[in-house]
C-alpha positions in Angstrom: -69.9 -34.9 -40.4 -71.2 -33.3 -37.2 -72.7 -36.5 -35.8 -69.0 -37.9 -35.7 -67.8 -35.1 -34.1 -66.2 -33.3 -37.2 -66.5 -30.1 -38.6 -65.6 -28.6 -41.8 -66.3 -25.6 -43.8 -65.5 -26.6 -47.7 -65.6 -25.4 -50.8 -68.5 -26.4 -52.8 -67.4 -27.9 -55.9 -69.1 -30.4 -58.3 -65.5 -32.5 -58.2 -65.7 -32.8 -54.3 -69.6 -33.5 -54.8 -69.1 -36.5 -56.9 -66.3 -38.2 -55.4 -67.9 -38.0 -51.5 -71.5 -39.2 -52.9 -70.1 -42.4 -53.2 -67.1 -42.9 -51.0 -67.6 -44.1 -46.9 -66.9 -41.6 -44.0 -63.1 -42.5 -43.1 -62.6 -42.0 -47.2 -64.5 -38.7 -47.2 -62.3 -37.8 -44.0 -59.0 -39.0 -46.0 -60.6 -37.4 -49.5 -61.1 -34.3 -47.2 -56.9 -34.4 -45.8 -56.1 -35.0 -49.3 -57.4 -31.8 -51.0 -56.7 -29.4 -47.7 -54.3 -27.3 -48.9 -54.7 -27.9 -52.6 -57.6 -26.6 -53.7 -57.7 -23.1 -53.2 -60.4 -21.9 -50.5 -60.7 -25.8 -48.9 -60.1 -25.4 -45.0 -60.9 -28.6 -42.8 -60.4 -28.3 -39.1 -60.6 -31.4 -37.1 -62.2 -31.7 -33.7 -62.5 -35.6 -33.3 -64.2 -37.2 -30.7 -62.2 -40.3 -28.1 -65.2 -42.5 -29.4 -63.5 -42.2 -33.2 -60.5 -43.9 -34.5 -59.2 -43.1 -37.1 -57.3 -45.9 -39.2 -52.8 -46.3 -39.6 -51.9 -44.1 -42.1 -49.4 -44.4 -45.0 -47.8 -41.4 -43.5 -47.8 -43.4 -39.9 -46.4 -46.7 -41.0 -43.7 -45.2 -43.3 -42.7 -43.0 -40.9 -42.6 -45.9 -38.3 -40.5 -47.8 -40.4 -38.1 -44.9 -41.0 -36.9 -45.1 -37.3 -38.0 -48.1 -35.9 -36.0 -51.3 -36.3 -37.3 -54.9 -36.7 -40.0 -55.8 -34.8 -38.4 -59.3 -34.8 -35.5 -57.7 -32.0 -37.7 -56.6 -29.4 -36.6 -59.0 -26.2 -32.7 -59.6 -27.7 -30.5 -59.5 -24.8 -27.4 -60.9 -26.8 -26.8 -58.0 -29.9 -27.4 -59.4 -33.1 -26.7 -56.5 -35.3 -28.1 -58.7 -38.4 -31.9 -59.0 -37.0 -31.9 -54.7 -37.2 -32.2 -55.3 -40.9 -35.0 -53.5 -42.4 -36.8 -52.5 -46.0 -38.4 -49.7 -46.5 -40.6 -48.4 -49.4 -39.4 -44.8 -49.8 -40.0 -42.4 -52.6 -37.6 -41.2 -55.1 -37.2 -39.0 -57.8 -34.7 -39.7 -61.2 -32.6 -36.7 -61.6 -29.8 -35.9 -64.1 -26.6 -36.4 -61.9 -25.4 -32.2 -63.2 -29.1 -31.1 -61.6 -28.8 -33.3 -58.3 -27.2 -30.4 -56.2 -30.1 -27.7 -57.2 -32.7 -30.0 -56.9 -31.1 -30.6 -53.0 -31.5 -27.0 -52.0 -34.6 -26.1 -54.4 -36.7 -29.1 -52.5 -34.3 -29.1 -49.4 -37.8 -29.1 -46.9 -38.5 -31.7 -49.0 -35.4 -34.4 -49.5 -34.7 -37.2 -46.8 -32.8 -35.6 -43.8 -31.9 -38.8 -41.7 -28.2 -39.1 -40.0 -26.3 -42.0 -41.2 -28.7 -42.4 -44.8 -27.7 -40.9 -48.0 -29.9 -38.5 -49.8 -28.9 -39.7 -53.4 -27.9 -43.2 -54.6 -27.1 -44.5 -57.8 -29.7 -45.4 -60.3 -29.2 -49.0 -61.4 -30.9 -48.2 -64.8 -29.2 -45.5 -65.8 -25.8 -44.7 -65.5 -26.2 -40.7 -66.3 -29.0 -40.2 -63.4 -29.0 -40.3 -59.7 -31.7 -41.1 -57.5 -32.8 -38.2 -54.9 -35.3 -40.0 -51.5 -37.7 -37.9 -50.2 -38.8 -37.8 -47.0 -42.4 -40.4 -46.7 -43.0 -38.7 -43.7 -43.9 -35.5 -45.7 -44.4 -37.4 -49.0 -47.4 -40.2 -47.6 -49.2 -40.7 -51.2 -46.0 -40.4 -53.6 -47.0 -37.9 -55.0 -46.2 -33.7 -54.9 -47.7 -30.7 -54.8 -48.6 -28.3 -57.1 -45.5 -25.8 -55.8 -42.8 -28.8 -55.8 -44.1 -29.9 -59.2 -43.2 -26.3 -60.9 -40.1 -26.7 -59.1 -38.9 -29.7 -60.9 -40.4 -28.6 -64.3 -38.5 -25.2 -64.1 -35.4 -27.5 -63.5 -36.5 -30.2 -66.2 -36.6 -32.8 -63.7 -39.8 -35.6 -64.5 -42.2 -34.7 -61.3 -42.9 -39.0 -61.3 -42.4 -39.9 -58.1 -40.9 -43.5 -57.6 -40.9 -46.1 -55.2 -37.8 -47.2 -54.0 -37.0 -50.2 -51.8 -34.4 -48.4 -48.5 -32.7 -51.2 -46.6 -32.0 -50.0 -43.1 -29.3 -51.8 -41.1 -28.4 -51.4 -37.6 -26.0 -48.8 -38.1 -28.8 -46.5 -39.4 -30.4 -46.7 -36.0 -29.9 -44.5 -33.1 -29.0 -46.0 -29.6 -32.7 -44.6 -28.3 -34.5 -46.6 -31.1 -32.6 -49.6 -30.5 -33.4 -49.7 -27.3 -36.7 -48.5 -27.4 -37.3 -51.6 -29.9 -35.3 -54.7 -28.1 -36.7 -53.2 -24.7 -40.3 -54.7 -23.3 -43.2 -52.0 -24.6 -43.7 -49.0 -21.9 -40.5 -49.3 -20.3 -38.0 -46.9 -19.5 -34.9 -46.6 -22.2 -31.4 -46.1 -20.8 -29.6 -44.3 -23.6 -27.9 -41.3 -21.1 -24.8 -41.6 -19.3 -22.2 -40.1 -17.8 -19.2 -39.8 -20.0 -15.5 -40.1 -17.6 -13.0 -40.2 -20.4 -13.3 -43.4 -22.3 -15.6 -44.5 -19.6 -19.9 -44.9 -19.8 -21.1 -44.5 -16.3 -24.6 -45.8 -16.5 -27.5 -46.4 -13.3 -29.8 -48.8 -14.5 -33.2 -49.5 -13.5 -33.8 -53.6 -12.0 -36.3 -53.6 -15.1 -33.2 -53.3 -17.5 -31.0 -55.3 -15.9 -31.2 -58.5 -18.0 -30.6 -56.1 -21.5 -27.3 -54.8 -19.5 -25.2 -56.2 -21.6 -26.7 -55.5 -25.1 -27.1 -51.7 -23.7 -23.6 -51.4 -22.8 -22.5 -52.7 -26.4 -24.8 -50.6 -28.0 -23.5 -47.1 -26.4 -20.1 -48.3 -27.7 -20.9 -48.7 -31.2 -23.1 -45.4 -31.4 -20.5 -42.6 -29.1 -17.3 -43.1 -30.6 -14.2 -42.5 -28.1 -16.3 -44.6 -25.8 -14.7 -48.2 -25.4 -16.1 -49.1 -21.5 -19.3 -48.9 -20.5 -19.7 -49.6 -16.1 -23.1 -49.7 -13.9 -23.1 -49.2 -10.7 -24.2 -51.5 -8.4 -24.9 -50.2 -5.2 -24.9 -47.1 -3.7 -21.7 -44.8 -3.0 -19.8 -45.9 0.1 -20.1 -42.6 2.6 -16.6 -43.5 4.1 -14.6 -43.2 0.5 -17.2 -42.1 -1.6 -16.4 -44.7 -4.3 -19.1 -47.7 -5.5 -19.0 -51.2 -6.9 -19.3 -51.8 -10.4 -19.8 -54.0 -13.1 -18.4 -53.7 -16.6 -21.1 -54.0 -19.2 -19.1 -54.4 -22.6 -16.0 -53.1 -23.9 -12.3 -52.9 -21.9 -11.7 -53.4 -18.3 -9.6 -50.7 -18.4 -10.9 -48.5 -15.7 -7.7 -45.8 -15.6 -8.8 -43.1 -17.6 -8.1 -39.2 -18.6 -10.6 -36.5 -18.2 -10.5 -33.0 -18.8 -12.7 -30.0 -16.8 -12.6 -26.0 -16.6 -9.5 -27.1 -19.2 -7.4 -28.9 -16.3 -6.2 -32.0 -17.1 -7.0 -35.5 -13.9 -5.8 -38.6 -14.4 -8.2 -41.3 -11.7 -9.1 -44.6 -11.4 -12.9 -44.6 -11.8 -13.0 -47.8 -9.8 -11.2 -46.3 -6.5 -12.2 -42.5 -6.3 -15.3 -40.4 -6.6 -15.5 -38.7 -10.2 -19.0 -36.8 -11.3 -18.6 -35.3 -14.9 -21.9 -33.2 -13.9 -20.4 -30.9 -10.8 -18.1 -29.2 -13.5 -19.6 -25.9 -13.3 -19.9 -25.9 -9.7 -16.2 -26.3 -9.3 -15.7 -23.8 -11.1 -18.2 -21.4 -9.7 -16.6 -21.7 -6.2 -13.3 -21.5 -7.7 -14.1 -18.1 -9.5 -14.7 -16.8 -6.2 -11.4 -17.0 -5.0 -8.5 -14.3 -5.7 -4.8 -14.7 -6.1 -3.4 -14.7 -2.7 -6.5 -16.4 -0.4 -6.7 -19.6 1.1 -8.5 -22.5 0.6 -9.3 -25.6 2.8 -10.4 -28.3 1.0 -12.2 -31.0 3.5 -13.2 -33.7 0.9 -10.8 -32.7 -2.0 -11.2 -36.2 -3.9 -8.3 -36.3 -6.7 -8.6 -32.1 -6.6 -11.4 -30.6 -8.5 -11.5 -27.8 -6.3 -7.7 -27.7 -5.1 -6.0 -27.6 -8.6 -7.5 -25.0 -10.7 -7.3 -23.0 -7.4 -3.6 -23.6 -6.8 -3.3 -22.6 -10.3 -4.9 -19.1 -9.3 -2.1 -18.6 -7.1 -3.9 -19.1 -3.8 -2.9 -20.8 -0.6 -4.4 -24.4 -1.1 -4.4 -27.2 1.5 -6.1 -30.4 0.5 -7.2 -33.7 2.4 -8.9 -36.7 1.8 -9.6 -39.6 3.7 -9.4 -42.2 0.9 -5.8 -43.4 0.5 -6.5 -43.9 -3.0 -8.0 -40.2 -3.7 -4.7 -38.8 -1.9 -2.8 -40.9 -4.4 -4.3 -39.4 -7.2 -4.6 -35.9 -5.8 -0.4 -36.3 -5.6 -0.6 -37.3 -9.1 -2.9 -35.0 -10.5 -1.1 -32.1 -8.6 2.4 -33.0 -10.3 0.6 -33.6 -13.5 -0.8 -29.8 -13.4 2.8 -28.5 -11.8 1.1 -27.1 -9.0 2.3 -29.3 -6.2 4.5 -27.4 -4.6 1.8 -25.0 -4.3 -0.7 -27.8 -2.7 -0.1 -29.1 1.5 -2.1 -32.4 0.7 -3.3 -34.4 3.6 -4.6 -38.2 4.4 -6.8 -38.1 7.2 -10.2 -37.7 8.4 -12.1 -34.8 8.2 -12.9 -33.6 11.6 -9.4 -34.3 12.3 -8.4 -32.3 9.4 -10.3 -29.1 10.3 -9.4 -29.9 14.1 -5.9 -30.2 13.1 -4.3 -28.3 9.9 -6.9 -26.1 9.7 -7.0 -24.6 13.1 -3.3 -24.3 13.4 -3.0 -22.4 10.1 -6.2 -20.1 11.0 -4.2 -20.0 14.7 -1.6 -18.8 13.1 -2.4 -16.4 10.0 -5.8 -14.1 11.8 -4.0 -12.5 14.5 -1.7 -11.4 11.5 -4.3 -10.3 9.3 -4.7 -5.9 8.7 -7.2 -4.2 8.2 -5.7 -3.4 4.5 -5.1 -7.1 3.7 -7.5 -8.6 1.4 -7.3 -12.0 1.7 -10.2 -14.8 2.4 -10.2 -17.6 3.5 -12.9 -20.6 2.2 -13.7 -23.8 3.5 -15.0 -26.6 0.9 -17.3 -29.4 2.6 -17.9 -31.0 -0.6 -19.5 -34.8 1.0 -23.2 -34.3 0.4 -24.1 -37.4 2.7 -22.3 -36.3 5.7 -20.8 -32.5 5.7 -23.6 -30.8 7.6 -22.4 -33.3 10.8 -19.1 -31.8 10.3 -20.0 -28.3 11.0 -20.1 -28.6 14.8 -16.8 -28.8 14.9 -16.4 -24.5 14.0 -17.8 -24.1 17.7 -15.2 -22.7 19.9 -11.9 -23.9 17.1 -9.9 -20.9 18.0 -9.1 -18.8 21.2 -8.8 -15.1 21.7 -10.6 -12.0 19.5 -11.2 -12.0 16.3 -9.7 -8.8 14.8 -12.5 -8.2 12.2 -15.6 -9.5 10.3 -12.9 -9.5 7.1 -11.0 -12.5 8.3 -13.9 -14.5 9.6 -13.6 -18.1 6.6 -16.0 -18.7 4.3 -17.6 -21.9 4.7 -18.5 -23.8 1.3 -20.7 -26.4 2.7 -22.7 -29.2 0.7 -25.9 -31.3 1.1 -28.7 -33.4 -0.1 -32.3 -32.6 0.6 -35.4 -34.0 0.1 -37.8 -31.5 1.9 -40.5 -29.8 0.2 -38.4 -26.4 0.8 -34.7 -28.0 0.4 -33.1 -24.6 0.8 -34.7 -24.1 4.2 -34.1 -27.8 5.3 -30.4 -27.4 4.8 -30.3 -23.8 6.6 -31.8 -25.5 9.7 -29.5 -28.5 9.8 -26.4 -26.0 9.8 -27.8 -23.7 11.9 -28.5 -26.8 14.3 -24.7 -27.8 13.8 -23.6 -25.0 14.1 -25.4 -23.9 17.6 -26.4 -20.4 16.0 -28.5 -18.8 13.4 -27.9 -18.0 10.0 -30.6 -16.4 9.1 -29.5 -12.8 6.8 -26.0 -14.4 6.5 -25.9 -17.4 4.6 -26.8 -18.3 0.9 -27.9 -21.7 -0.4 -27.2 -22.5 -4.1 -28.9 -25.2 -6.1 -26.6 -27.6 -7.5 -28.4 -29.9 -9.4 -31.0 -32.4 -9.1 -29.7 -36.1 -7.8 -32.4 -38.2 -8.5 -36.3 -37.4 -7.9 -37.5 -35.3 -4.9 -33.3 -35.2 -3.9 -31.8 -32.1 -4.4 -27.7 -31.6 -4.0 -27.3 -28.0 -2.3 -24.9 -26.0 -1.3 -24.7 -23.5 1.7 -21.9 -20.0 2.2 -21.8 -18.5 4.8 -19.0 -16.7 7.3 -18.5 -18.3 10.2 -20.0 -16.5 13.0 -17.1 -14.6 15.3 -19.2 -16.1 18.7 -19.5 -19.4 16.8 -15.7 -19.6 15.8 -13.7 -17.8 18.7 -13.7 -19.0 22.7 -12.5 -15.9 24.5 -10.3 -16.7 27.5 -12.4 -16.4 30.9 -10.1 -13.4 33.3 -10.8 -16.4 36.1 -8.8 -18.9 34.7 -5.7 -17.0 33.4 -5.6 -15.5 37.5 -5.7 -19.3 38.3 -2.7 -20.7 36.0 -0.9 -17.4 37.2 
C-alpha cells in the first residue's frame, strides 16, 4: 500500500486476511472503503498520489445520472424537452403504505431529497405497499448499514434493498444542469439574470450566443412569473442610458410592473434605465433624508430616488434628460400620489443644476437660520459621466454663505477600475471640483459591475469657497 502512495492502519482480522490475499489493489482499495466504518476499529486514511487513478464509481455514475440530463442534448440549440429523458437505476425499499411516514423521518438522512422527484411511488406488485427511493448517492452498493438495518427491523420493514428503474424528464432538471449539459464542455453557463417584473434581463457571453434562444426558453419554464426573457446587445447609450435588445423567447411585451423599498414603477424596459440590483442603494440615500429637506435629483430616471423621498415629505425636484424617463417619472409620480409633491424637469443636466437648482439654492440659503434643520442633497446617479458634471458647483451662487449647515450634500456616482477605486474617484472630483476633499468626503462601494469595474459613490458638502463667488468691492463702485 505504501508504494502507491496509500496508507492505512487496519484491523487485523482473518476475514480481511482472506479476502485481500486474493483480490488486486484497486479491489483491496474498494474492499478497504467498503468495510471503513463497519467494522468496529477499521480506519483508512487516503493520501493518493496524481500518478494514481482511481476507477468511476457506482456512487459517481449514479450520482451523475441523478442530475445530469442526456448526454444525447449536449449541442441542442432548438429545446427539445423529449431528448432530457433519462432512466435511472435507483434503490428502493417495499414498505407497508401505514409505515411510509415513520420510515421518512426515521431514515430522513437517508430517503431521496431531489426538488421536483417524489420520495414514494406506488408499488406495481402490490397494491397495500408503497415504494420509498433512497438516495444512490449515499446508498452506492444497495445495500445499508448495520444502524439503518435495526431501523427498519424495529419498524418491521424488510431491510432488501431493490432496484428500481427512475425516469427523469426534463422537468426534473434544473436550468443550471440543462445548460451545463446542451452547452459545449468547459464553458461558462448563463442561468442568472436580472428579474424586471415579468422580464429576464440576461448579458450573454459571444460563446453562448448561438444557445440564446434555447437559454431564454429554458429560464421561462424553470422561474415561474417569468414570460420574457431580453439580452442586451450593446452597451448602455451614455446620452439616455437605455440599450438595444433582443427578445430571446417568450412575449414582446416589454411594459412591465416592478416593485422596490415597497413602491410601486410602472417603465418600459425598452426606453428607460431600470437595475433591479441598486435597490438598497436607493434606499440607503433615501434613509438619509428627513421630512422637510430637499432633494435634487440630476439623473432621476422614472424616480427611484425621487418617489420614496417625496413620500418622506421632503422637497423633491427631479430631471431627466430622456423624454421617455420624464414620461414615466410623470406616471410613476401620479401612480404613488406624490406628484404634486415632485417639480419634474426635461432637460440636461448641467442645465438643470445651472438652472432650477441654482435659483432654488438662490433663493432658500439666505433664508436658512441657524435653528432650521434642513439639508439639502444632490443625487448624480450617471456612473459614465457625473464626475464631469461636478465643475459646474464652482462659483454657482453669489454672496456669503451663512453657515457650514446649509452648504448641499452632493450624492455623486462612478465607475472605477483602478487598483484603489475609492482613491481614483476622490481625485477625479477633487479635479472637477478645483479643490480638495481630502477629511470631507466619503466613498461608498456600490457594487461590483463587471470584473476589475467597480460602481462607487462619493458625499460630500460642497465646499463654501467652491460653491459661493463673493462680489469684488471694485465692481459694485463701478456699476454704482
Amino acid at each position: 500500500l505504501w508504494r502507491f502512495g496509500y496508507s492505512a492502519r487496519l484491523l487485523k482480522t482473518n476475514h480481511f486476511r482472506t479476502a485481500a490475499s486474493n483480490t488486486s489493489f484497486p479491489a483491496v482499495w474498494m474492499l478497504l472503503a467498503q468495510y471503513s466504518g463497519r467494522i468496529p476499529g477499521l480506519f483508512v486514511v487516503v493520501k493518493k498520489n496524481s500518478f494514481f487513478t482511481m476507477p468511476e464509481t457506482v456512487e459517481d455514475k449514479a450520482h451523475l445520472e441523478l442530475y445530469s440530463p442526456h448526454p444525447e442534448v449536449r449541442g441542442m440549440t432548438l429545446l427539445n424537452r423529449e431528448a432530457f429523458k433519462r432512466t435511472v437505476v435507483v434503490p428502493v425499499l417495499k414498505v407497508k403504505k401505514e409505515t411510509v411516514n415513520t420510515l421518512l423521518k426515521s431514515l430522513k438522512h437517508m430517503v431521496l431529497q431531489r426538488p421536483g422527484l417524489k420520495r414514494v411511488v406506488e408499488d406495481p406488485e402490490d397494491e397495500g405497499s408503497r415504494l420509498v427511493i433512497l438516495d444512490p448517492h449515499k446508498i452506492p452498493e444497495f445495500s445499508l448499514g448495520e444502524s439503518e438495518q435495526e431501523v427498519l427491523k424495529q419498524l418491521n420493514v424488510c431491510p432488501e434493498v431493490s432496484k428500481y428503474n427512475l425516469e427523469l424528464t426534463y422537468e426534473n432538471f434544473k436550468s443550471e444542469e440543462i445548460l451545463r449539459a446542451v452547452l459545449p464542455e468547459g464553458q461558462d453557463v448563463t442561468s442568472g439574470f436580472s428579474r424586471v417584473g415579468h422580464i429576464a434581463h440576461l448579458n450573454l457571453r459571444d460563446h453562448q450566443l448561438p444557445y440564446r434562444h434555447l437559454i431564454g426558453q429554458v429560464i421561462i419554464d424553470k422561474n415561474p412569473g417569468i414570460t420574457c426573457v431580453v439580452n442586451k446587445t450593446n452597451i448602455i447609450d451614455s446620452t439616455y442610458r437605455n440599450f438595444q435588445m433582443e427578445v430571446l423567447a417568450g412575449e414582446s411585451k416589454l411594459v412591465t410592473k416592478v416593485k422596490e423599498n415597497n413602491i410601486a414603477y410602472e417603465l418600459d424596459f425598452s426606453k428607460v434605465y431600470w437595475n433591479p440590483r441598486l435597490s438598497t442603494e436607493h434606499g440607503r440615500i433615501v434613509e438619509l433624508l428627513k421630512p422637510g429637506d430637499v432633494l435634487f435629483d440630476v439623473f432621476a430616471g422614472i424616480g427611484p430616488f425621487a418617489i420614496p423621498a417625496a413620500k418622506k415629505k421632503c422637497h423633491v425636484f427631479a430631471n431627466d434628460l430622456n423624454p421617455e424617463s420624464y414620461n414615466w417619472l410623470l406616471h410613476n409620480c401620479k401612480l404613488n400620489k406624490v406628484d404634486n409633491k415632485i417639480k419634474a424637469f426635461n432637460m440636461d443636466g448641467r442645465d438643470f443644476l445651472l438652472g432650477p437648482v441654482r435659483e432654488e439654492l438662490s433663493k432658500e440659503l439666505p433664508l436658512l437660520k441657524e435653528e432650521q434643520k434642513t439639508s439639502f442633497h444632490i443625487v448624480m446617479n450617471l456612473p459614465a459621466l457625473a464626475i464631469e458634471f461636478l465643475d459646474v458647483f464652482r462659483h454657482l451662487l453669489v454672496g456669503e454663505p451663512r453657515g457650514a449647515a446649509g452648504l448641499p450634500m452632493v450624492h455623486c456616482y462612478g465607475f472605477s477600475k483602478h487598483d484603489d477605486p475609492a482613491k481614483d474617484i476622490q481625485e477625479r472630483a477633487e479635479a472637477s471640483l478645483g479643490t480638495s476633499l481630502g477629511g470631507r468626503c466619503s466613498t461608498y462601494l456600490v457594487r461590483n459591475v463587471a470584473p476589475n469595474k467597480e460602481m462607487l459613490c462619493i458625499s460630500f458638502q460642497i465646499p463654501a469657497d467652491v460653491l459661493y463667488k463673493r462680489p469684488c468691492p471694485d465692481e459694485g463702485e463701478e456699476q454704482a
